[in-house]
C-alpha positions in Angstrom: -27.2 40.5 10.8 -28.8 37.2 11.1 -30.6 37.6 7.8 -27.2 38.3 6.1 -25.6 35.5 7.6 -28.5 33.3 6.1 -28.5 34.6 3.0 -24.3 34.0 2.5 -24.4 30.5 3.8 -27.3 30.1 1.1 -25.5 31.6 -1.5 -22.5 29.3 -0.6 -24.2 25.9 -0.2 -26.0 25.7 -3.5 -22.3 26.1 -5.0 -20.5 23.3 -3.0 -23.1 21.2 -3.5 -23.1 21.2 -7.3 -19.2 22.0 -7.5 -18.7 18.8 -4.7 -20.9 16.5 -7.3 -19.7 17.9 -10.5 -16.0 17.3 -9.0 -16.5 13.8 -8.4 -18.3 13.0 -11.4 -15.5 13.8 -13.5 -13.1 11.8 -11.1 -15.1 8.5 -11.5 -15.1 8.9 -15.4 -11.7 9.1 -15.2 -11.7 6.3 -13.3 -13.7 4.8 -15.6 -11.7 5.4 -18.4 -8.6 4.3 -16.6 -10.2 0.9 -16.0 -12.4 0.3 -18.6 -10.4 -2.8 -20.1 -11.2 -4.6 -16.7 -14.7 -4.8 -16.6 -15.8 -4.9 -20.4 -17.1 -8.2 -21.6 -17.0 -10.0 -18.3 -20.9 -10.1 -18.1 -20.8 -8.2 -14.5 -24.6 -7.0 -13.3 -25.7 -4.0 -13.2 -25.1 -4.0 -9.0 -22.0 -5.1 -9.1 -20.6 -2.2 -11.0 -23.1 0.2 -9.0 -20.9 -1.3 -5.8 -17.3 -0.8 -7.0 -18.7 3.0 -8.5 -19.7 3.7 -5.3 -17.0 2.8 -3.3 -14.6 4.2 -6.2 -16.3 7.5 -5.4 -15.6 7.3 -1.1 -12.0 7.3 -2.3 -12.5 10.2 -4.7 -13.7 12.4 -1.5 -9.9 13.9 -0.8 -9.5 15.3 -4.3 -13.2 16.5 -4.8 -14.0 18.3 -1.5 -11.1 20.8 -1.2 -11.6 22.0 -5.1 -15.5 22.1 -4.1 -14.7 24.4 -1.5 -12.0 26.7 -3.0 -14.8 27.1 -6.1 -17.8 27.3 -4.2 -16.5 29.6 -2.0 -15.0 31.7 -4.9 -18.3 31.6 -7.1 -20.2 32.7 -4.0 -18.0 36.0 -2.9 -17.6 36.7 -6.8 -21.2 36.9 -7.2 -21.8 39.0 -4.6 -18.8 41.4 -5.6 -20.7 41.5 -9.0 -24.3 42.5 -7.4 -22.7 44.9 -5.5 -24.0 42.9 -2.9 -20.5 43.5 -0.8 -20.5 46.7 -1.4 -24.0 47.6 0.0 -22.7 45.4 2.9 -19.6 47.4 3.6 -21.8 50.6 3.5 -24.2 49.1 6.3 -21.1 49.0 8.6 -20.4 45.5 8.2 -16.5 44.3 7.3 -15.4 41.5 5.0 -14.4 39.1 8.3 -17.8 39.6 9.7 -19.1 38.7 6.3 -16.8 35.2 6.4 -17.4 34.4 9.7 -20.3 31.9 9.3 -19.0 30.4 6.2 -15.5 30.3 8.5 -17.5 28.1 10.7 -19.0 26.2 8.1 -15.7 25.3 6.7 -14.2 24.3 10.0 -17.1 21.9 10.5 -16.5 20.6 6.6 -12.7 20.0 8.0 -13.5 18.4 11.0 -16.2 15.9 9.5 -13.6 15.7 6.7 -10.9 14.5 9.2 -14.0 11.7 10.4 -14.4 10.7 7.2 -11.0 10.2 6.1 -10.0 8.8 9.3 -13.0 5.8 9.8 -15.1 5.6 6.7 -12.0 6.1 4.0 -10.4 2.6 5.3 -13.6 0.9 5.2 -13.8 2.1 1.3 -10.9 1.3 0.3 -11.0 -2.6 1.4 -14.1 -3.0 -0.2 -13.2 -1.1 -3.4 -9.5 -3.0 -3.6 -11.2 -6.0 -2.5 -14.0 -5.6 -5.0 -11.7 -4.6 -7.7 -9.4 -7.4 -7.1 -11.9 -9.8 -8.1 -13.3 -8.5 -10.7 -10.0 -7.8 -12.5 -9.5 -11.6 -12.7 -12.7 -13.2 -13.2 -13.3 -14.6 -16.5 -14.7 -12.9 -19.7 -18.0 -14.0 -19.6 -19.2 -16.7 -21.6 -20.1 -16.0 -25.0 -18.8 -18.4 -27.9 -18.6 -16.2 -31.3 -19.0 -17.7 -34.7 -16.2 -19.0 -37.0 -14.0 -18.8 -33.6 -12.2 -21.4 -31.7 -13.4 -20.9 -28.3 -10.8 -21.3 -25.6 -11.4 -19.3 -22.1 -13.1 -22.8 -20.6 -11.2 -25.1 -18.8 -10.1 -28.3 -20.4 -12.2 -27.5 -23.6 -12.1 -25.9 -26.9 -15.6 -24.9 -28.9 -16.1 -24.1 -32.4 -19.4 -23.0 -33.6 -19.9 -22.3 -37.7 -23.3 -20.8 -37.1 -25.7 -19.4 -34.5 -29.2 -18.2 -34.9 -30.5 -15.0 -33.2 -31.8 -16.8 -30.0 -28.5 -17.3 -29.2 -29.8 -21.1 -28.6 -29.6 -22.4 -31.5 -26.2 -23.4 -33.1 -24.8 -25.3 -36.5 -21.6 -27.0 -37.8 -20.3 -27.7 -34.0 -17.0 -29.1 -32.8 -15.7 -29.6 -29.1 -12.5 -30.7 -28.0 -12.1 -32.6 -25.1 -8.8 -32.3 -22.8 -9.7 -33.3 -19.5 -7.6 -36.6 -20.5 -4.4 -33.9 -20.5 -3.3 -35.5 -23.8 -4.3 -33.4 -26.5 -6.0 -33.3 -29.3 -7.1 -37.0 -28.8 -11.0 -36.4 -28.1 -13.1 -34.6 -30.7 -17.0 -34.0 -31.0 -18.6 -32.9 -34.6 -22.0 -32.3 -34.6 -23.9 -30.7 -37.3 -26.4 -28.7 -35.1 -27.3 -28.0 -31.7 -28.9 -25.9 -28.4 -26.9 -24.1 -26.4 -28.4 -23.5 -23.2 -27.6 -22.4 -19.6 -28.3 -23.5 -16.5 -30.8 -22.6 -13.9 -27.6 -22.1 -11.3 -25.8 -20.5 -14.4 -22.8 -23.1 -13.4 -22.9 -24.9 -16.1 -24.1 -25.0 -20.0 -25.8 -27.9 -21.4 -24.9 -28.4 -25.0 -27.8 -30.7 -26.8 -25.9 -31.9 -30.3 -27.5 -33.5 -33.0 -26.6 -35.8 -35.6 -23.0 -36.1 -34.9 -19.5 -38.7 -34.2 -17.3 -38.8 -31.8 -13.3 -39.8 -32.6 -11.3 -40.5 -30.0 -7.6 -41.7 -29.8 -7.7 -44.8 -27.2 -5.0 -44.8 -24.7 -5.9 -47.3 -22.0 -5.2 -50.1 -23.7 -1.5 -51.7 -24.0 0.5 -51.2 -27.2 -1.5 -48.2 -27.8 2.1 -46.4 -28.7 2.5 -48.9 -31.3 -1.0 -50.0 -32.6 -2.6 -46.5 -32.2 -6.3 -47.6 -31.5 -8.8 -45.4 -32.9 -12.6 -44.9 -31.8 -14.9 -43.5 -33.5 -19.1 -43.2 -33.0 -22.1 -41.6 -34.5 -25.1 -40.5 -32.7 -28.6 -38.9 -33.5 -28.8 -36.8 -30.1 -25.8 -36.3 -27.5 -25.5 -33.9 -24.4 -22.7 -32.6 -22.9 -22.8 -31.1 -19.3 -19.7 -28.4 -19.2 -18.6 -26.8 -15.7 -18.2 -22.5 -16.0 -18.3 -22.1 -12.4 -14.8 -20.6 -12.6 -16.8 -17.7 -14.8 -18.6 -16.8 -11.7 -17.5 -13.9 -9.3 -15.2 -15.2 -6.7 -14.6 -12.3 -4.5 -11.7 -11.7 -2.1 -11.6 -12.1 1.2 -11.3 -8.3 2.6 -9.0 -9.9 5.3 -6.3 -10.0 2.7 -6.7 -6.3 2.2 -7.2 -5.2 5.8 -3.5 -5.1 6.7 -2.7 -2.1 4.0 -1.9 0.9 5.4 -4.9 2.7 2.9 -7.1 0.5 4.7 -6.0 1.6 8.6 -7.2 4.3 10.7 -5.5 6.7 13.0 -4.7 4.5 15.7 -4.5 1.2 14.0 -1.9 3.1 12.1 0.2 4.2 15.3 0.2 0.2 16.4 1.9 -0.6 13.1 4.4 2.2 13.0 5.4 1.5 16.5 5.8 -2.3 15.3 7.4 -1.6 12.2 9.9 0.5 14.4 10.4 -1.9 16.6 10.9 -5.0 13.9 13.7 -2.0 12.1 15.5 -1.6 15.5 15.7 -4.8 15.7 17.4 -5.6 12.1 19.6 -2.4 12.8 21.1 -3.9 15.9 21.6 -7.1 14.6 23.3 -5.9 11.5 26.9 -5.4 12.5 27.0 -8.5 14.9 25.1 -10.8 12.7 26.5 -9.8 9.2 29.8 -7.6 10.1 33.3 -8.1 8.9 35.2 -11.8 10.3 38.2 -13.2 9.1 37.6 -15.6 6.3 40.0 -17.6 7.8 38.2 -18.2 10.6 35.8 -20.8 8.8 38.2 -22.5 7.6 38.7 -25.6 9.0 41.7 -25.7 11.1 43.4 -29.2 10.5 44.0 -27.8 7.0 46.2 -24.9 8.9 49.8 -25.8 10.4 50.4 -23.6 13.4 53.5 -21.4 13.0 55.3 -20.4 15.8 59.0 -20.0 14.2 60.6 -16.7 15.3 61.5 -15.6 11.9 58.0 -15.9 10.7 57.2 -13.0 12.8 57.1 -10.4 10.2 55.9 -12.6 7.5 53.3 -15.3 9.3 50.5 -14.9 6.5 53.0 -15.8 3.5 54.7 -18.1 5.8 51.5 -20.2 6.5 50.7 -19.9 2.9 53.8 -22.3 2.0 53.7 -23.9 4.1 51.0 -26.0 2.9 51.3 -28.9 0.7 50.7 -28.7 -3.0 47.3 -28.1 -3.9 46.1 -26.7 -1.2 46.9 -23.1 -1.1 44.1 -23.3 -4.2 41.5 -24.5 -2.3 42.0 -22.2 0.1 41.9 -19.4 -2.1 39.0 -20.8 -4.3 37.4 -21.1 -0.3 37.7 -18.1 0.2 36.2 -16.3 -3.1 33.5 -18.1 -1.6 33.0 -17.1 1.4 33.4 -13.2 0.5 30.9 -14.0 -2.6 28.6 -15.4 0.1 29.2 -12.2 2.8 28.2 -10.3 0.0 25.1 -11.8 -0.9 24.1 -12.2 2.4 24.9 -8.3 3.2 22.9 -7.3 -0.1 20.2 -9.2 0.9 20.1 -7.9 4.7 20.7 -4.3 3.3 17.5 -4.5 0.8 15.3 -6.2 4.1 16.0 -3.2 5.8 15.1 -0.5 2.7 12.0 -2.1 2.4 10.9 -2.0 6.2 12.1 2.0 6.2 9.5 2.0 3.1 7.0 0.6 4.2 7.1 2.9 7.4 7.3 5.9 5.7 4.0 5.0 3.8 2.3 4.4 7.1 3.6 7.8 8.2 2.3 9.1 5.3 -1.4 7.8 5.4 -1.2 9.4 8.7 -0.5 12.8 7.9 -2.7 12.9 5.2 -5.6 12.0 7.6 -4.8 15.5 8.6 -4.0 17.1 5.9 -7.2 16.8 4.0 -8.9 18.8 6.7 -6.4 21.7 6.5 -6.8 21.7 3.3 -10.2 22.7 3.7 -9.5 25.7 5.4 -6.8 27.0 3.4 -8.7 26.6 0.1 -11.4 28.4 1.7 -9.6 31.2 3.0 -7.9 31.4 -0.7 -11.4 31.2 -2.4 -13.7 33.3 -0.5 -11.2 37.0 -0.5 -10.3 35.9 -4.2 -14.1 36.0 -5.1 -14.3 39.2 -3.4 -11.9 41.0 -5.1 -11.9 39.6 -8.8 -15.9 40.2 -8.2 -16.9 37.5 -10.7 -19.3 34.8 -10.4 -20.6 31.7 -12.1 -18.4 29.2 -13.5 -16.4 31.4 -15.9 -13.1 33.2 -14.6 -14.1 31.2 -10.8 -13.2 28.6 -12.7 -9.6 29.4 -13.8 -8.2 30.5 -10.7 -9.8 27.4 -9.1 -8.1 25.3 -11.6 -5.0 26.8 -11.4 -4.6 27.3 -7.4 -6.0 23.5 -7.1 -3.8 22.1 -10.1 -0.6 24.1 -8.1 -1.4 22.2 -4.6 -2.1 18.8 -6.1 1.3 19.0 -7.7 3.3 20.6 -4.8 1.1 17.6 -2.8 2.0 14.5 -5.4 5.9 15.5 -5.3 6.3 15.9 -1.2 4.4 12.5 -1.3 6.8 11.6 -3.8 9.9 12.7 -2.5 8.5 11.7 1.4 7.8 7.9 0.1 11.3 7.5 -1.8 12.9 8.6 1.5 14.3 12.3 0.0 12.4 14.3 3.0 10.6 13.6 6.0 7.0 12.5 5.7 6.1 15.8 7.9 7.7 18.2 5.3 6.7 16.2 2.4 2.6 16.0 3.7 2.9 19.4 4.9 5.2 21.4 2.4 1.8 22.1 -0.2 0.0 23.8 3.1 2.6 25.4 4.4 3.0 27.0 1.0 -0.5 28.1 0.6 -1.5 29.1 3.8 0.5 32.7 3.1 -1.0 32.9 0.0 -4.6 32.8 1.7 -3.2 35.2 4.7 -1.9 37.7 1.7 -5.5 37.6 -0.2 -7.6 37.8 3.0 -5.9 40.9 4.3 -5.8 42.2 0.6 -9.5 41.7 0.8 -10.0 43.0 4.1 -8.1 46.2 3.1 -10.1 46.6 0.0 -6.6 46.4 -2.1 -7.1 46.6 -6.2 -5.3 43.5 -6.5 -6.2 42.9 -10.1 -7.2 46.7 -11.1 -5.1 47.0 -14.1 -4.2 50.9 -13.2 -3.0 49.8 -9.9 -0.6 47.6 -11.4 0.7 50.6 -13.9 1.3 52.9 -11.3 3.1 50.4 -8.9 5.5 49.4 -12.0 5.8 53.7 -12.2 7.1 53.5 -9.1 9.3 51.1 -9.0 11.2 52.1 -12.2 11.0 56.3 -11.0 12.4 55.2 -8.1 16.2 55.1 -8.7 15.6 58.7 -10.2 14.0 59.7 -7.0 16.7 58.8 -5.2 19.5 61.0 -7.1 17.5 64.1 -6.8 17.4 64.0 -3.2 21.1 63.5 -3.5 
């Protein structure tokens, strides 16, 4: 029994190795292609982009470890089917649960390191991939000044260069303007050639110009508006010193990050749901005292109001107090008025929307919470639907395997993206909309385990024909009995 145990967790390991791999692989070049426009031309090293790969691939680990397991899982008791491998079991005396039961135990130690990793190293990805990210999607193209091209990604400069050799160093027909003064075009450098050189820090690049004149418009003098003084100098050899610091990598601080509900664990995730309940209770309660219904006329001064008291303004004390006043003023008071109810309404919008956003944002921490767990289930039901699938389509390899993988994973990512959906835009309760894909599934794996346990021709095409037989002889069936 041992030796058979062996030999199915080898057969099944090989598979979720190369499946787990493969899986992620194509994830990150989607990634890739998703976000290729952010990190073209920007000069990054070779580390850098090594770094936000691999922490691109930590956050992949969700979506590649269940399909993994639902195809390794189905490739393994597929190709055993086909080597009648299952068959030579079931004639020993050994069942198709006695068969699982290692990989069962294999899978629930996959779920519960799965449940580790989403719940302490997941966080920890994801602030150094947003973090990572962050910063490289707004740092500078890199520094490269094209031919024929006016050159304006540096600060307080524009470079035009006619000609450069193939060192890259080496440069003709040069012209530089000069803003730092913040007054235009009012500084300009011509040169006629030139080195273009870096330096050692890489902060700066030292331009060394040759036979050249400077023109610049003089400003610091009085009249200059009127008299327009004009400078203009020639030189053998010139060097300019310009600061691309800003081209450098400035990466975020992951504090700014940390706060995200991606980026919390289990319990850090409880703290802020209990706050962010506490901070909504709070607005709720507050609500009808501090923005309810008052009488407008309330806030209206009352010097501008004569007190009416006359019996025969009983019935009638609003129009009554509204003639009374003198001449004018009934149309401030109205004009007050509109106002004040434009004001209430704002200020009722505005409270309304406060309290949307803080039932939003604690859904989506409710959300990363389930989905700490529901990774790790997951595991288990995709296993459970793999394995007695394998062992009664009897197919291995990566040829039909594949399409039912595709198709059962491609039918609980969807069901899983619109409860997320539905559970973020308030529609359903995170619970149901976390839960609905598993709860969903798990009869389907129930249904194909005891088909597979039962030895049920599930996908014999005969079987098919004479259940449809049945079911359409059975009306006649009936009426002959009758």
């Amino acid at each position: 029994m041992k030796k058979i145990f062996v030999l199915v967790i080898k057969s099944y390991l090989g598979p979720l190795v190369m499946t787990f791999f493969i899986s992620l692989f194509i994830l990150v070049m989607q990634f890739l292609w998703k976000y290729i426009d952010d990190l073209v031309g920007k000069g990054l090293e070779f580390h850098l982009i090594a770094e936000l790969i691999f922490y691109a691939s930590a956050t992949f680990v969700p979506l590649a470890l269940p399909l993994a397991i639902l195809l390794s899982s189905l490739m393994t008791f597929g190709a055993l089917g086909e080597h009648y491998e299952l068959v030579a079991m079931k004639a020993a005396g050994i069942s198709i649960q006695k068969i699982m039961r290692p990989l069962i135990i294999l899978s629930i130690i996959i779920s519960l390191s799965a449940f580790y990793f989403s719940n302490n190293i997941l966080p920890v990805a994801n602030v150094k991939f947003h973090s990572l990210y962050w910063s490289i999607r707004n740092k500078k193209l890199a520094f490269n000044i094209k031919e024929g091209i006016f050159y304006t990604d540096m600060s307080n400069y524009v470079i035009r260069v006619g000609k450069k050799e193939k060192d890259d160093v080496t440069i003709h027909d040069v012209m530089i303007y000069d803003h730092t003064d913040r007054l235009g075009n009012t500084h300009v450098t011509v040169a006629k050639s030139g080195r273009m050189e870096t330096s050692e820090d890489g902060l700066s690049v030292i331009f060394s110009l040759f036979d050249g004149y400077s023109y610049k418009e003089r400003s610091d003098v009085s009249g200059y508006r009127k008299t327009r003084p004009f400078e203009k100098s020639k030189f053998k050899e010139q060097y300019k010193i310009l600061d691309i610091s800003d081209f450098e990598l400035d990466r975020k601080d992951e504090k700014l990050f940390a706060t995200h509900e991606l980026m919390l664990n289990i319990e850090q995730l409880n703290l802020a749901i209990d706050s962010l309940n506490k901070e909504y209770s709070e607005l709720t309660s507050k609500f009808p005292t501090q923005y309810g219904s008052r009488n407008i006329m309330d806030e209206i001064r009352k010097d501008t109001m004569p007190i009416i008291s006359h019996p025969e303004f009983k019935d009638h004390i609003a129009d009554a107090t509204y003639m009374s006043f003198n001449e004018g003023t009934p149309q401030k008071i109205i004009d007050m008025a509109s106002r004040k109810v434009q004001q209430k309404i704002s200020t009722l919008n505005s409270a309304q929307l406060e309290r949307e956003k803080k039932a939003e944002k604690i859904r989506k921490h409710k959300i990363v919470w389930h989905e700490k767990f529901t990774l790790s289930f997951a595991c288990l039901i995709l296993f459970f639907i793999g394995a007695p699938l394998g062992a009664i389509i009897r197919k291995g390899g990566l040829g039909l395997p594949v399409v039912f993988s595709v198709i059962f994973f491609i039918i609980y990512h969807i069901i899983s993206i619109t409860g997320k959906k539905y559970a973020g835009a308030g529609h359903m309760t995170p619970f149901i909309g976390m839960w609905i894909s598993s709860a969903i599934l798990l009869p389907v794996g129930i249904f194909l385990t005891y088909k597979a346990t039962t030895d049920a021709p599930l996908l014999d095409k005969d079987a098919w024909i004479k259940g449809f037989l049945r079911i359409k002889n059975f009306p006649k069936r009936i009426f002959k009995r009758s």
